[in-house]
N, C-alpha and C positions, 0 to 999 in steps of 0.2 A: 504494500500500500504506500502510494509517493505522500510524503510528508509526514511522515511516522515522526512524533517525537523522540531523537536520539539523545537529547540531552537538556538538563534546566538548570537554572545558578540564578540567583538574585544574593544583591548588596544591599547593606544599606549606610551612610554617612555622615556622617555628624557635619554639617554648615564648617559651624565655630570649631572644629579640629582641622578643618581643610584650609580654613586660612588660617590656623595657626602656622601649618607646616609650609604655607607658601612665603608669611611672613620669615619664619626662622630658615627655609630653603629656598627660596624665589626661584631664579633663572635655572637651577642645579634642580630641581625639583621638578621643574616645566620640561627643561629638555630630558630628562630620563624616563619621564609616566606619558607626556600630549605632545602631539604634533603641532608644527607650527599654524597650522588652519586651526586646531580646536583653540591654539591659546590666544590666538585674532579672536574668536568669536567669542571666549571667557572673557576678554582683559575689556572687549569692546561694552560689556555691561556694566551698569551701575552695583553691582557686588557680585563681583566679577567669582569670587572663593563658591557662592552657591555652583555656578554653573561646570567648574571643577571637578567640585563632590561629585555633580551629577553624570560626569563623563568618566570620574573615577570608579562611581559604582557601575554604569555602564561597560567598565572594559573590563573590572571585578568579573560580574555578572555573566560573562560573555567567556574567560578563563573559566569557572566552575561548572559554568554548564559544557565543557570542551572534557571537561575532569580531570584538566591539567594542572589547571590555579597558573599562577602567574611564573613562569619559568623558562630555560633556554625552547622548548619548542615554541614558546607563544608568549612572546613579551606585550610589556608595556604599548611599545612604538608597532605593535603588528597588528591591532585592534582601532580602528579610525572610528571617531564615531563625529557622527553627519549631525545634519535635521534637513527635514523635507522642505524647502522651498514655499510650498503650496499649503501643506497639512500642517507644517512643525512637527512631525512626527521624527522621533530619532532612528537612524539607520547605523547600520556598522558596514564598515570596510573592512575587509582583511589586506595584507600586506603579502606580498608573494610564499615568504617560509608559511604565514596563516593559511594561504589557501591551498596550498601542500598538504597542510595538517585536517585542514576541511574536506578535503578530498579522499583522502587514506580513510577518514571516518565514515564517510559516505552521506555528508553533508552539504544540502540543495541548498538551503536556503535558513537563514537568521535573523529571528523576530527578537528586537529587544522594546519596552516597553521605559520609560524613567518619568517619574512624579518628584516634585520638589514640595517642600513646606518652608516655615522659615527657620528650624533648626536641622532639617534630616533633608537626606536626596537618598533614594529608591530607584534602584532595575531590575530587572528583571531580563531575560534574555530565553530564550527557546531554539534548538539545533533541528531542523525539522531535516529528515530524509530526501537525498534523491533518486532519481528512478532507480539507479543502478544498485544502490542500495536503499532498499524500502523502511529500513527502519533494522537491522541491524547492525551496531558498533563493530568497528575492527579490531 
């Protein structure tokens, strides 16, 4: 069956921790976890740490549901995460070694969902199957 759930992970993030560590790590912190498009579209808001969190939990989210967690197959910088244009909806990119990894698994397609409040940011992330593999893990 095409779009078997292969895999699930959600984060969740504390606001007020996320800019702590950007105050105490700034640039060293940005360049090793966000690409330089996500930290254009974080620094360009009015509290800029929210929208961090949310990309943080976002590439969390998207590691746990792979069931790697965050390590040499699937870094920090291999998880791109978007928004839609049209919808606002967040999307994920993988980076060439990710979709290596997404492929060995036998993964079509990756639904992440992210909700902010004004202390926590929330994702959520789902690894659905593709055809070639319907839904089992490699």
């Amino acid at each position: 069956m095409k779009g078997a759930v292969l895999g699930t992970g959600i984060d969740l993030v504390e606001n007020a921790r996320m800019q702590d560590m950007l105050e105490r790590w700034g640039d060293r912190l940005k360049q090793r976890v966000f690409l330089p498009v996500e930290c254009s579209y974080c620094d360009g808001k009015a509290s800029p740490w929210r929208h961090y969190a949310g990309r943080f939990a976002v590439k969390e989210a998207v590691a746990k549901a792979f069931g790697t967690g965050i390590e040499p197959r699937l870094s920090w910088l291999d998880i791109a995460v978007g928004r839609d244009a049209q919808s606002g909806a967040p999307f994920v990119e993988l980076s060439e070694r990710g979709r290596r990894l997404a492929e060995a698994l036998g993964v079509g397609r990756i639904l992440v969902s992210l909700s902010h409040t004004h202390h926590y940011a929330v994702a959520q992330a789902l690894l659905l199957g593709d055809e070639r593999n319907p839904g089992q893990p490699a």
